[in-house]
N, C-alpha and C positions, 0 to 999 in steps of 0.2 A: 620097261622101266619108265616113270615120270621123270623126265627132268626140267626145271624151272631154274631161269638165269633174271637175277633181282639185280637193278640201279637203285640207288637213293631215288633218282628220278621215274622208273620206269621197267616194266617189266619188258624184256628183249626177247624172253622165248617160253613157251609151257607148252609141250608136249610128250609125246610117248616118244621111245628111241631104244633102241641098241645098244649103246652106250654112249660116252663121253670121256675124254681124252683133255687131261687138266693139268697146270701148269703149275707144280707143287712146288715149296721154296727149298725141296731136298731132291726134284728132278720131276719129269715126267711122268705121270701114272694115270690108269683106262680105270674107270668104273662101269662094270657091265651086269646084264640083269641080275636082281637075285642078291646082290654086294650086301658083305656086311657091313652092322652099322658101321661111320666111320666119320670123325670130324677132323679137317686140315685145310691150314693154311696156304692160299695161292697166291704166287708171282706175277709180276706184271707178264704177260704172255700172249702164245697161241691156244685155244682153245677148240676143239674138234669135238663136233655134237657128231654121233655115227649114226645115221640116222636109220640105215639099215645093213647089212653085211660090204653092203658095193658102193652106197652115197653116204654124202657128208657135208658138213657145211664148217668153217672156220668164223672164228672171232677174236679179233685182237681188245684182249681183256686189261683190266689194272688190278691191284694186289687187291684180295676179300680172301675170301672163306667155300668152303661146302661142306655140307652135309649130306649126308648116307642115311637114311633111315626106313624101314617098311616100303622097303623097293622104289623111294624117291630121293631124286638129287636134289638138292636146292645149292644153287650157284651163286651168294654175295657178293657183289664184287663194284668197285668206286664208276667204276665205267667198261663198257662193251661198245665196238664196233664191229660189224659184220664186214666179214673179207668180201 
């Protein structure tokens, strides 16, 4: 799966992945290869790119958006810092 994390300022991440682990304003939820389409709302949060079954990386996000579509994430969000 593609996943890309969008700033107003700046792109923070574009690549392929496992999944990702997103900080929804109704809780917790993974989007993993394959997901269907899907569009929701994110929390100021922790944010977990999987990058493969065993690694991972965090990012402490602010409230945006993603999208689901044709096996890519796209991550809007006001601001990202990497753990």
């Amino acid at each position: 799966m593609k996943l890309e994390i969008l700033t107003p300022e700046q792109k923070i991440f574009s690549g392929d992945v496992y999944g990702v682990q997103l900080p929804g304003i109704n809780g917790l939820f993974e989007v993993l290869d394959k997901h269907a389409p899907l569009v929701s709302a994110l929390k100021s949060g922790t944010l977990k790119i999987l990058k493969d079954k065993n690694a991972s990386s965090l990012y402490t996000i602010q409230s945006g958006f993603v999208e689901v579509l044709n096996n890519q994430a796209t991550v809007l969000v006001e601001g990202a810092i990497q753990k």
